[in-house]
C-alpha positions in Angstrom: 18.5 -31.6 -25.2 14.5 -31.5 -23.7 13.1 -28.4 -25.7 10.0 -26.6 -24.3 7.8 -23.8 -26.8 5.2 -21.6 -25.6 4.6 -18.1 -26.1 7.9 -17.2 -28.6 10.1 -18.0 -25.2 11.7 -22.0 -25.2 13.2 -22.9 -22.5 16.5 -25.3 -22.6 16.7 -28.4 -20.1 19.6 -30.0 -20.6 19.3 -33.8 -20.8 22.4 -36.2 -20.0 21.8 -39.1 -19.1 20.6 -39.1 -15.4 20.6 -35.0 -15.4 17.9 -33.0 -15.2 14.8 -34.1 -17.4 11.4 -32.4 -17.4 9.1 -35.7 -17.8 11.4 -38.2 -15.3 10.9 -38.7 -11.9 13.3 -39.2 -9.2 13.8 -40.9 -5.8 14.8 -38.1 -3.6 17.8 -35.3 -4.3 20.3 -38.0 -5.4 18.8 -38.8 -8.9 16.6 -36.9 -11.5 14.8 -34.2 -10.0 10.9 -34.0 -10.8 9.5 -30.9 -12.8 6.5 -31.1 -10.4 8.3 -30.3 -7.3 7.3 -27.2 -4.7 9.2 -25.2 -2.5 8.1 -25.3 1.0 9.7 -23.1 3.9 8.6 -24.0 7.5 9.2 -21.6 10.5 12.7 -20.0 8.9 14.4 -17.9 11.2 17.6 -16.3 10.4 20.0 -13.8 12.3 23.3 -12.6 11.3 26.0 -12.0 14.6 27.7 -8.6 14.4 30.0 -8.4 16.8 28.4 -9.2 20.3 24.9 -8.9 19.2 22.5 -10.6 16.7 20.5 -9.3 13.8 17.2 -10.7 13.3 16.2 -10.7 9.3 14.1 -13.3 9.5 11.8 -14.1 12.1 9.6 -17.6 11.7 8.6 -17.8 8.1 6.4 -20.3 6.6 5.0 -20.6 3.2 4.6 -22.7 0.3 5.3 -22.6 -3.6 3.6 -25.4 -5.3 4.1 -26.7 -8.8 2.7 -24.5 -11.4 1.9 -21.3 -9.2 4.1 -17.6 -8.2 4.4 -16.9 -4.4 5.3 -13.3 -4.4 7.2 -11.6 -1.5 6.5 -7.7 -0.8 7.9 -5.3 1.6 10.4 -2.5 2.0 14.2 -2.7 1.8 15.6 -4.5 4.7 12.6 -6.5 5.6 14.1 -9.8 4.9 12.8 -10.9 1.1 16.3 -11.3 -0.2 17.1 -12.9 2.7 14.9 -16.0 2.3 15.9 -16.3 -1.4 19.6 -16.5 -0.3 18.6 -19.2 2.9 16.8 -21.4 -0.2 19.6 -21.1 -1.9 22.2 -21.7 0.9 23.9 -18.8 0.0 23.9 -16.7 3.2 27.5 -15.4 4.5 29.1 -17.7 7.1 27.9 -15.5 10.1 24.6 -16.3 9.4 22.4 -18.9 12.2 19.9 -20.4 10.2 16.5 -22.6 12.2 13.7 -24.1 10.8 13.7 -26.2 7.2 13.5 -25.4 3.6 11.9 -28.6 1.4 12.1 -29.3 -1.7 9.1 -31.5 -2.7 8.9 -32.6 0.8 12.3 -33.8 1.5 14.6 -31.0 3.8 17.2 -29.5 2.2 20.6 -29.6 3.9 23.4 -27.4 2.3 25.7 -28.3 4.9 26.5 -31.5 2.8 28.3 -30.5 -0.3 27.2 -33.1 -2.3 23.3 -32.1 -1.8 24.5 -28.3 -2.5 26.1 -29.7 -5.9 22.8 -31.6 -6.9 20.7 -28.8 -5.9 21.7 -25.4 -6.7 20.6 -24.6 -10.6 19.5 -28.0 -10.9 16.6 -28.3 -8.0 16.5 -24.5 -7.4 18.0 -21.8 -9.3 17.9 -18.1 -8.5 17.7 -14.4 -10.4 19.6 -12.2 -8.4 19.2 -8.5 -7.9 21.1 -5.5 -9.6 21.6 -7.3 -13.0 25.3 -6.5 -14.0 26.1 -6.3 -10.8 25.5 -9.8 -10.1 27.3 -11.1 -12.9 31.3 -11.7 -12.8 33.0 -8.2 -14.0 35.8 -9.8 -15.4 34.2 -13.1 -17.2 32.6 -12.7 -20.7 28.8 -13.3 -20.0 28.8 -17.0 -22.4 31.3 -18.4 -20.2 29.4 -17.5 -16.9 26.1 -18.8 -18.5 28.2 -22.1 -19.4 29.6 -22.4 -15.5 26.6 -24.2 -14.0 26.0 -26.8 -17.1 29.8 -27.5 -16.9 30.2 -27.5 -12.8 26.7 -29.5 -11.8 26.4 -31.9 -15.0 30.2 -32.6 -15.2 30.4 -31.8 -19.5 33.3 -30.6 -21.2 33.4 -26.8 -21.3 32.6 -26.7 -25.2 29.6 -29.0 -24.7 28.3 -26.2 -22.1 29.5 -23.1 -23.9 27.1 -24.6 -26.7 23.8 -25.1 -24.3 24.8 -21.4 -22.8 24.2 -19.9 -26.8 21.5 -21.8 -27.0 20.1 -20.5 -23.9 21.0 -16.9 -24.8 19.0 -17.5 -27.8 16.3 -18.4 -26.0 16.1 -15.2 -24.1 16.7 -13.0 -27.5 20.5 -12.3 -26.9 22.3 -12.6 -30.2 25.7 -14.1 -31.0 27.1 -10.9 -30.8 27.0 -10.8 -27.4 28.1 -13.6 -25.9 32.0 -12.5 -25.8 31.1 -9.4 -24.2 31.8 -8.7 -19.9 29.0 -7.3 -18.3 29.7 -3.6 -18.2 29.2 -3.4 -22.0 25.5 -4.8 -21.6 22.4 -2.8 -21.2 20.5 -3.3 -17.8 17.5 -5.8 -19.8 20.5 -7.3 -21.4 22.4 -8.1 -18.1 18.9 -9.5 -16.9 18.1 -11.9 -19.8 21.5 -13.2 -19.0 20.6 -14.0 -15.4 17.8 -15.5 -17.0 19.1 -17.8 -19.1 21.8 -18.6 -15.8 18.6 -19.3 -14.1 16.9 -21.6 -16.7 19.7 -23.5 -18.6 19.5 -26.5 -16.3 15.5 -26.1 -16.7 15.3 -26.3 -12.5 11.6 -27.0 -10.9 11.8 -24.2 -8.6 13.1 -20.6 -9.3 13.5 -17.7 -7.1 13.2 -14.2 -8.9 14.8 -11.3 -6.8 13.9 -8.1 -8.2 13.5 -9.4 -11.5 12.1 -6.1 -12.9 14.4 -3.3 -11.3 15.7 -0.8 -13.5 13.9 -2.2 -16.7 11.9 -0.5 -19.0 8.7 -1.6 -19.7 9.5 -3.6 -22.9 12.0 -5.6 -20.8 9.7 -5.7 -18.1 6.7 -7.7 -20.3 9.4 -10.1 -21.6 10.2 -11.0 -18.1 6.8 -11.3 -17.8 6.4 -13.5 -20.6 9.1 -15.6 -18.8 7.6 -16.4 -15.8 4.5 -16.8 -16.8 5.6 -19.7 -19.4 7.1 -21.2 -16.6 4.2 -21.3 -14.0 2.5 -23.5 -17.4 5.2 -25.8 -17.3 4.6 -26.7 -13.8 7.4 -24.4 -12.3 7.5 -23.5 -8.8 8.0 -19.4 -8.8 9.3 -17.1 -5.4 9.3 -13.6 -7.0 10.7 -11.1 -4.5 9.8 -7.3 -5.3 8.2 -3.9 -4.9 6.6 -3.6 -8.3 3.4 -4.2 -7.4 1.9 -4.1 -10.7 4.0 -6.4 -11.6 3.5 -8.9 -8.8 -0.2 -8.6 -8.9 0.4 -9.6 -12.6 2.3 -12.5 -12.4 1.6 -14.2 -9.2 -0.9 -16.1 -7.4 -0.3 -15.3 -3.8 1.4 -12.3 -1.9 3.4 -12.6 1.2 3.7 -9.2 2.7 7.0 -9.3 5.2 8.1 -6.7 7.7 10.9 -7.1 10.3 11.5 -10.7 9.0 7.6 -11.6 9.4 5.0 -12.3 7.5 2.3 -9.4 7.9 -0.6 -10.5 5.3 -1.2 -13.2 3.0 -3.3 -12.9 0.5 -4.4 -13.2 -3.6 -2.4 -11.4 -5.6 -5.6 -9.9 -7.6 -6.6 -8.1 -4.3 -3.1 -6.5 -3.3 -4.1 -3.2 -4.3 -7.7 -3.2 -4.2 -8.1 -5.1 -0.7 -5.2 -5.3 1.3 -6.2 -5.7 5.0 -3.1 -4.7 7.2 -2.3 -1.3 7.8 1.2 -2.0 6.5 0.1 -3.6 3.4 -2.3 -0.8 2.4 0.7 1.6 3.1 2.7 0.3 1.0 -0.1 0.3 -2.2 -0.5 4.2 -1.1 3.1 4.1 -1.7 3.4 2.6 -4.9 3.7 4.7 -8.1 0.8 3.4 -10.3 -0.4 4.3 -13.5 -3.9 3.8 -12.4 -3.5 6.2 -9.3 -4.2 9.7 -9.4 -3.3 11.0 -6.2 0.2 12.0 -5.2 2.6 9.3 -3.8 1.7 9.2 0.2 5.0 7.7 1.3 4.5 6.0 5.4 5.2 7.6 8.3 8.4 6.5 10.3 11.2 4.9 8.5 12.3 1.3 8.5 13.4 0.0 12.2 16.0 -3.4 12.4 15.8 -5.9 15.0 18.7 -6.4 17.4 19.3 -9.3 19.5 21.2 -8.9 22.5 24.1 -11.4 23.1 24.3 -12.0 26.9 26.6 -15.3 26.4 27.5 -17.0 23.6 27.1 -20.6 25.4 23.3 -19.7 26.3 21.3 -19.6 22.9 18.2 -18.4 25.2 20.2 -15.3 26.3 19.3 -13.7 23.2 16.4 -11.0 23.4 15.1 -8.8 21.0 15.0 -4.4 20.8 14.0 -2.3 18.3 16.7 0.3 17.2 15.3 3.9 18.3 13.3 5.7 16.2 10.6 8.0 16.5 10.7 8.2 20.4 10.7 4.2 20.5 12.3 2.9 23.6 15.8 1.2 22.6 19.2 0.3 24.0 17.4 -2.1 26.9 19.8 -4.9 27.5 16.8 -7.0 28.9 13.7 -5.7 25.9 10.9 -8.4 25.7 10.3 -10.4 22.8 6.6 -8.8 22.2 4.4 -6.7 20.8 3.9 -5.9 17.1 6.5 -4.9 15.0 4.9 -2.4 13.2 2.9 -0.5 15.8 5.6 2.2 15.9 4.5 3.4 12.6 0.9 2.3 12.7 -2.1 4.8 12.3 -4.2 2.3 14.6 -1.9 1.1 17.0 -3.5 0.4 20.5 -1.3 -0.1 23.7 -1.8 -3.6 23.7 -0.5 -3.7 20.6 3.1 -2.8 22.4 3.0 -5.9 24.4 1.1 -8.4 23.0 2.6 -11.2 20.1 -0.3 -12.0 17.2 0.3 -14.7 15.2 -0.8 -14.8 11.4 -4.7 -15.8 11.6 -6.1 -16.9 8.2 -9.8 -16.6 7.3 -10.3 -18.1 3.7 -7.5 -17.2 1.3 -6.9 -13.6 3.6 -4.2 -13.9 6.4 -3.3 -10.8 8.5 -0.7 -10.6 11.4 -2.8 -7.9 13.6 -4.4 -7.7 16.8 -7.5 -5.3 15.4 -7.9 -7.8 12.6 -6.7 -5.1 10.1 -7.7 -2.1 9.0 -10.2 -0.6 11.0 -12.7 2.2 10.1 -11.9 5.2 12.2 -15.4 6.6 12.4 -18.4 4.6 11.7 -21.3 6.9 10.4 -25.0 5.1 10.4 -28.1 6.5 9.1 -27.1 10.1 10.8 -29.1 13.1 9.6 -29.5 17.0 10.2 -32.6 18.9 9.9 -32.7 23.0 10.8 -36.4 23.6 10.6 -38.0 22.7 7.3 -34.5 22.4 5.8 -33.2 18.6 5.8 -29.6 19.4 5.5 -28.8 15.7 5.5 -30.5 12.9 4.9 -30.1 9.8 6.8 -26.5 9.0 5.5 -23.6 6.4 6.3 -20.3 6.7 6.4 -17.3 4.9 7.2 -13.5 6.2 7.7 -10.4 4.0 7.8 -7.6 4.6 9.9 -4.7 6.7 8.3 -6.8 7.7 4.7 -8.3 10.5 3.2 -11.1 11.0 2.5 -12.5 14.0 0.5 -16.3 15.1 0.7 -17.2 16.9 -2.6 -20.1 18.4 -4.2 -21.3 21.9 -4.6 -22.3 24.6 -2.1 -25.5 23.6 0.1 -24.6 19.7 -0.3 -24.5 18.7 3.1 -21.1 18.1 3.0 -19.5 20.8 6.3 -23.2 19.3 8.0 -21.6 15.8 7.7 -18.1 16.5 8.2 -19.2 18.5 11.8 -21.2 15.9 12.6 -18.2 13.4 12.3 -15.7 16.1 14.2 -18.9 15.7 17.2 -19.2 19.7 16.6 -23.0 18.8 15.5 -25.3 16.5 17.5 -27.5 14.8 14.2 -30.8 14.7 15.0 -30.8 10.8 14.6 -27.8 8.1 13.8 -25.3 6.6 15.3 -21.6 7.3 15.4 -18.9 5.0 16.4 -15.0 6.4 16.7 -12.6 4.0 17.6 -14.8 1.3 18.5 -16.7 3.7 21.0 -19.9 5.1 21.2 -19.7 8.9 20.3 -22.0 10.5 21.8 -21.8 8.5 25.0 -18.1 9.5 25.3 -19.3 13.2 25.1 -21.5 12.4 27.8 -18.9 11.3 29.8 -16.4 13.8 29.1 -16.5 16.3 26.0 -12.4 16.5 26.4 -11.9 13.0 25.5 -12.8 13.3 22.0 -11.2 16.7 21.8 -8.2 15.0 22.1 -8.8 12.8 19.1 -10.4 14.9 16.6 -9.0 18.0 15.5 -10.1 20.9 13.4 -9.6 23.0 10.8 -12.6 25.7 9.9 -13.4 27.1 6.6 -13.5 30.5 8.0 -10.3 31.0 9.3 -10.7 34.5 10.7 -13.5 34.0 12.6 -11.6 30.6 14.0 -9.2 32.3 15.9 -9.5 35.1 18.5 -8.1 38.1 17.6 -7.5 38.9 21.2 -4.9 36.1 21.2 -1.1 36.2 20.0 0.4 33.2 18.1 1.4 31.6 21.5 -1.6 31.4 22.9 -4.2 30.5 20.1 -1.5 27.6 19.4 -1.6 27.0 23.4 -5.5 26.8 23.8 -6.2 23.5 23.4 -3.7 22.4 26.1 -4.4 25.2 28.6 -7.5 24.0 28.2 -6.9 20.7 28.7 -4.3 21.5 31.5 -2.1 18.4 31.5 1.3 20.0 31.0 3.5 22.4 33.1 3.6 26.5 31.5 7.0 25.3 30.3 6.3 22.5 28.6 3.4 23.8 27.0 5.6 26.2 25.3 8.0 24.1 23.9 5.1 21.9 23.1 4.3 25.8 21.2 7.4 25.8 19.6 7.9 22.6 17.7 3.9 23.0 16.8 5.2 26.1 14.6 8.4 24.6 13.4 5.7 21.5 12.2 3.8 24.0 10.1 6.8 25.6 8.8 6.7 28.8 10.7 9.3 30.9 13.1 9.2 29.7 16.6 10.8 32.9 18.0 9.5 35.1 20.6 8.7 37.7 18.7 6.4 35.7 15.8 4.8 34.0 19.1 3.7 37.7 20.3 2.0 38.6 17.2 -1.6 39.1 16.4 -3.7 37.5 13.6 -4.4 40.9 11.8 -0.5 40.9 11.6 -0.5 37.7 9.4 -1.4 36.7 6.1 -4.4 34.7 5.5 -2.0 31.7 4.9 -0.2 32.3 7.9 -3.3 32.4 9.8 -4.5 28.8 7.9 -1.0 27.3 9.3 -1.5 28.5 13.1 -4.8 26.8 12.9 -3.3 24.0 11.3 -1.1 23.7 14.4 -3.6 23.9 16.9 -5.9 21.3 15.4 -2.6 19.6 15.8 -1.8 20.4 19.3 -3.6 17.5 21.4 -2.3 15.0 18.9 -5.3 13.5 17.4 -6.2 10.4 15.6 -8.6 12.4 12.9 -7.6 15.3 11.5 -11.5 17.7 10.2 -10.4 20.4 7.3 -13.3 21.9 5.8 -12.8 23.9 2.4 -8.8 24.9 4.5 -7.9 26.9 1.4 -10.7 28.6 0.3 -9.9 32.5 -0.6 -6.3 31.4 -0.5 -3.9 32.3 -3.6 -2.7 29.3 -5.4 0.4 29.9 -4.0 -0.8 29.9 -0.5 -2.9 27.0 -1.2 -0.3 24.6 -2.7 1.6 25.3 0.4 -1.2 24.6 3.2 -2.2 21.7 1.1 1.7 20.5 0.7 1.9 20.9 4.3 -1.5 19.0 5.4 -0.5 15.6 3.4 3.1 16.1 5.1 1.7 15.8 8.5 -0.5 13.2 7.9 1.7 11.1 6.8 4.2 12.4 9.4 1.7 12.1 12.5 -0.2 8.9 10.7 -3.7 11.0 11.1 -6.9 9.8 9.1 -8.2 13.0 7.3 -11.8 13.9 6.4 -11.1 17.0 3.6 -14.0 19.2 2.8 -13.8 20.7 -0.7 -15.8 22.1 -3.9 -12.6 21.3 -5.9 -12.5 17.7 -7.5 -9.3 18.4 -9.2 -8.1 19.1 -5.5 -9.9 16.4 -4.0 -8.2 13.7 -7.4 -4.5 15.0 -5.7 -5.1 14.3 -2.2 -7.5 11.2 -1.7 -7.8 8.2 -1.6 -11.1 7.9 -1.4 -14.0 9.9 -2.7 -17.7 10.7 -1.4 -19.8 12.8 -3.8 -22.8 14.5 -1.9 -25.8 16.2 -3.4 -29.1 17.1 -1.2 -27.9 16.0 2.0 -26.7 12.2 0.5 -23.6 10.6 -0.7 -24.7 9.8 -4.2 -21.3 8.3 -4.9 -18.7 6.4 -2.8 -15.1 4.8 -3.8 -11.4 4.8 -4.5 -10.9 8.2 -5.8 -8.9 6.6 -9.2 -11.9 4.8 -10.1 -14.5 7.4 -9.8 -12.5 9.7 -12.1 -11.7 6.7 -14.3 -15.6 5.6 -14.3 -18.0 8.0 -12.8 -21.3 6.1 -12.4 -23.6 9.0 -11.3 -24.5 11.2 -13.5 -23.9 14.7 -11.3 -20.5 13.1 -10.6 -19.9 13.1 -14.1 -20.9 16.6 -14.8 -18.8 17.8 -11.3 -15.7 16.0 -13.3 -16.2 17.4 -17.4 -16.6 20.8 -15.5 -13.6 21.0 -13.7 -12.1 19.4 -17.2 -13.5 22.9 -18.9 -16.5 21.6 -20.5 -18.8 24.7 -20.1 -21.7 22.2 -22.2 -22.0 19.2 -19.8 -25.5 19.6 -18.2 -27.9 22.1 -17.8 -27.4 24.8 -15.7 -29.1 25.9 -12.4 -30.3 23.8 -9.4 -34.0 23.6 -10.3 -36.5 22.0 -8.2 -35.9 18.7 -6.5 -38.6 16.8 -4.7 -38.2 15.9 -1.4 -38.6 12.2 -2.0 -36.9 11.9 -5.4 -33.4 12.3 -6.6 -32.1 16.0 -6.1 -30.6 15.8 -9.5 -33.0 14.6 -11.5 -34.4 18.4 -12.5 -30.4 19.1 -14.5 -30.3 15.5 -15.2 -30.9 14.0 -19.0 -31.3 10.3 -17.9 -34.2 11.5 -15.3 -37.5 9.6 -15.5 -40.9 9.8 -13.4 -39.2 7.6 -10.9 -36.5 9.3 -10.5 -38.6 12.6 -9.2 -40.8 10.7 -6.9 -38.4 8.0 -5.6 -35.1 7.8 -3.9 -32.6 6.2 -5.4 -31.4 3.1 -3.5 -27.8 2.6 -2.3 -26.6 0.1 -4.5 -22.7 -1.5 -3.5 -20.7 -2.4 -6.7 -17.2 -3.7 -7.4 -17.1 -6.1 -4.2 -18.3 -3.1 -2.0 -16.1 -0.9 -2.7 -18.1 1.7 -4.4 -21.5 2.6 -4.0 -23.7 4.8 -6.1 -27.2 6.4 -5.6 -29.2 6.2 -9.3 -31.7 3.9 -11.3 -29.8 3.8 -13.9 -27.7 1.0 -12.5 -28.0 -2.4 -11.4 -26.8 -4.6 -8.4 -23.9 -6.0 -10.8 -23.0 -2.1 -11.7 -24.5 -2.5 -15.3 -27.2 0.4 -16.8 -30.4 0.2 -17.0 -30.9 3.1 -19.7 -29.2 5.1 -22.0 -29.4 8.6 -23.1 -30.4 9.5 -26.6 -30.3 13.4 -27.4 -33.2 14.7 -30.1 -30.1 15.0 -32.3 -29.3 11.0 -31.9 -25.9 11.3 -30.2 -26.3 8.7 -27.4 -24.2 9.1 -24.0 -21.5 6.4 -24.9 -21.1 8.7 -28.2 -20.3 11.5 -26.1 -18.0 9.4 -23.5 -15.8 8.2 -26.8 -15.5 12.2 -28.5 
């Protein structure tokens, strides 16, 4: 018996004679198997035939798992994860048709031959399978299933293994008192310390983890933990399949995102959720539940597709061609659909029509990988150095900006800011006086040169004054219809039904007679939603809503603001949100831009701006929403055109910060930025506050 100690956890190998033994090495898969060994998959494709067609779950996966490191596989249900855990295994249902090769420390693995399946499974490579309990044998009391592989793959007498299975309960904390029990009587952790100690017993090099952490608390959850990571010291080989992604950014090296069967991004697990490059990558992080979020869960729009593969004739392998199931108006059903395009452009916020048609292959720059024909997320709108002046006032300063496809973005700060100056400007409703502004790759104000209707087909709008929005000449029908009459690129008919499902988007009647009413009929919420539906009508890509539920009742404005992150989701728009309100602004984005004067004097992921505000008028915008009635002087004062336009309410202010501006400084690997002397380059202060009463500012931070 080889012992192993670290952390409280000891893992069991079991040792006889030419079994498996952590510090022997072997000749191949027919003697001892090396603790040092990696798992390496190269272009794994496997389909399952149903009946007369094929379905594609995984489609040309490579990767490796060396010695000592985690490999972690993301994605949603049905994208293929468990799928590759099963093929490495050689545990995939007969009507499964398995290409491309699976190695374990460089030498193919062939479960074909029952002798190398014997040798292998537990031994080489042993697996945690989903759903705890339910993986486990209902009728077999848990000791003797633990006891199964010892006995089966070393060939020991069954009281020999029932001995090395308590000892490996032991190991994961499962008294003696549980070893006769089946696995209905066990908790959920329970039942997945016993799939642990399955998994370890015969102290395998390589282990594949699926789901390890579903339906555990967190206790449970850090034990697990604790597991894995004891075995990535002892030179272990870990494929962790999951979707909790603090727990995968934990415990692992790498990520592998996979949809459809493919590998979308590749990339360090430390930057999954603060970096992720594809758009299907950083949907899922906007999906996750995290403790360190504070906006509400943002879901994705569409739902997940499956890939079909036509059977044309069973004796022609290259009869086989792929479709997409239908969903959300995506052609289906062709016998003859090309293998092409991206898989995930129906649900993509970026998607271009060449994305339809044409295959990208996983391109990897430095330890980043992304399967994408726009390289990755893109920024929507691009604002550089743009400013407004209206006579002597300079409403904004030169400022820059930029938007990524499918976020939101909330500009906050108090009245006179700048911040409806800079969002018109980025809805091309204002002309700055100087700047550049790039949408979708395109020059601006060049397109409204050469036609004004082509960007009012991509940006829509929603006004702060909502009265004064809408004519009051106009019924429902037509205020909703405008745009597209406007435009006119659709029949009188289809414009109406085009009307119609426009209302029933917002939540509203789509009868005749609500379409013949008049604003000064409706509620100032009801009004909100019509405009909401017209911004909406051309379909745009960015979605303009500047302060959309001011003079609203709560009421109303829960429901306008419910509504808005429904369809954004829904239509996959990037938003640009206008509001006074940070405690609105911490629900709804994901990213935050403070103005003051005319500039941005803060930038960054909303959750870390409320967690750590850095400039000090963000900080007094945040402890006044919180209540704090004390935090700053009051009133505007005088700001100097040239210096900081807080430093007359601000305590940290110096001579330089009244006759200087504040340079842009980019912190946290550029994903926040901040406008203030107190800080440096690397995001440390310069100065602290001291108070006559000698209560310093980190003082006040800790009361």
């Amino acid at each position: 018996m080889e012992l192993a100690v670290s952390c409280g956890i000891v893992f069991i190998g079991f040792h006889n004679g030419g079994g498996v033994h952590g510090h022997q090495s072997g000749k191949g898969l027919g003697s001892e198997i090396e603790i040092a060994m990696g798992l390496s998959i190269k272009g794994l494709t496997v389909s399952f035939l149903i009946k007369d067609h094929l379905l594609r779950a995984v489609d040309g996966v490579s990767l490796d798992v060396p010695p000592g490191s985690c490999v972690a596989l993301v994605g949603e249900s049905g994208s293929g994860k468990t799928t590759i855990g099963l093929a490495c295994m050689g545990l995939l249902p007969k009507n499964a048709i398995v290409e491309g090769t699976i190695e374990l420390d460089g030498t193919p693995l062939d479960y074909q031959v029952s002798e190398t399946a014997r040798k292998i499974r537990w031994r080489g490579i042993s697996m945690v399978f989903q759903y705890g309990a339910a993986s486990l044998n209902p009728v077999k009391p848990v000791l003797d299933q633990i006891a199964e592989p010892v006995a089966v793959t070393m060939g020991v007498g069954w009281k020999e293994a029932r001995r090395e299975a308590a000892r490996a309960m032991e190991a994961m904390g499962l008294g003696s008192d549980l070893h006769e029990r089946f696995p209905h009587e066990l908790s959920g952790g329970q039942a997945q310390r016993v799939l642990l100690a399955m998994a370890t017993i015969l102290d395998p090099p390589v282990m594949i983890l699926d789901e390890p952490t579903a339906n555990l608390d967190v206790m449970t959850k850090a034990f697990v933990g604790q597991v894995l990571r004891q075995a990535k010291e002892m030179g272990k080989a870990l494929l962790l399949i999951g979707h909790d992604l603090d727990f995968i950014v934990e415990c692992a090296d790498r990520v592998a995102v996979i949809y459809l069967g493919q590998i979308m991004e590749s990339l360090p697990a430390e930057k999954l959720l603060t970096s992720p490059r594809h758009p299907y990558t950083w949907a899922l992080v906007r999906s996750y539940p995290s403790m360190k979020a504070t906006r509400d869960l943002a879901g994705m729009k569409g739902d997940t597709l499956q890939r079909v593969v036509h059977q044309h004739g069973r004796e022609d392998p290259s009869a086989y061609l792929h479709a997409h199931d239908q969903a959300d108006g995506l052609p289906c059903g062709q016998s003859h659909a090309p293998e092409e395009g991206c898989l995930f452009w129906p649900r993509c916020t970026q998607a271009l029509a060449a994305c339809r048609k044409k295959n990208v292959e996983l391109t990897m720059e430095g330890p980043f990988g992304v399967r994408c024909l726009r390289g990755g997320v893109i920024d929507l709108l691009l604002l550089k150095k743009v400013s407004k002046s209206y006579g002597r006032i300079q409403a904004l300063r030169p400022t820059d900006l930029a938007i990524r496809a499918g976020e939101v973005l909330c500009l906050v700060g108090e009245t006179g800011s700048g911040k409806s100056t800079l969002a018109m400007i980025a809805a091309g409703v204002l002309t700055p006086d100087s700047g550049v502004r790039i949408f979708d790759g395109e020059d601006m104000d060049e397109t409204l040169k050469r036609d004004s209707m082509v960007l009012a087909r991509q940006v829509g709008i929603v006004y702060q004054d909502r009265a004064s929005s809408v004519s009051h000449r106009f019924t429902v029908e037509e205020i909703v219809s405008e745009p597209m009459r406007i435009r006119k690129h659709l029949s009188s008919s289809e414009i109406k039904g085009r009307v119609k499902e426009l209302l029933e988007k917002v939540h509203l009647p789509s009868d005749e007679g609500f379409m013949a009413l008049y604003p000064h009929e409706l509620s100032q919420g009801t009004i909100q939603r019509i405009c909401l539906a017209r911004a909406l009508a051309l379909r745009p890509k960015l979605l303009v809503a500047d302060e959309p539920t001011s003079a609203l009742d709560p009421s109303a404005q829960a429901k306008v603001i419910r509504l808005l992150m429904e369809l954004q989701i829904e239509e996959g728009l990037t938003l640009l949100f206008v509001t006074h309100d940070i405690g609105l602004a911490r629900k709804i984005s994901d990213r935050l831009a403070v103005m003051l004067g005319g500039r941005i004097v803060e930038l960054g992921p909303t959750a870390r701006i409320l967690a750590r505000p850095l400039h000090p008028y963000t900080r007094m915008l945040i402890r006044r929403a919180e209540g704090d009635v004390h935090e700053g002087p009051s009133g505007q004062g005088l700001a100097s055109p040239q210096g900081c336009a807080f430093a007359p309410r601000c305590r940290w202010a110096d001579e330089r910060c009244r006759s200087e501006p504040p340079p842009n400084l980019h912190l946290e690997d550029q994903e926040r930025t901040v406008r203030c002397f107190r800080f440096t380059e690397e995001g440390r202060e310069t100065r602290r506050w001291q108070n006559p009463l000698g209560v310093s500012d980190e003082s006040r931070d800790e009361s």
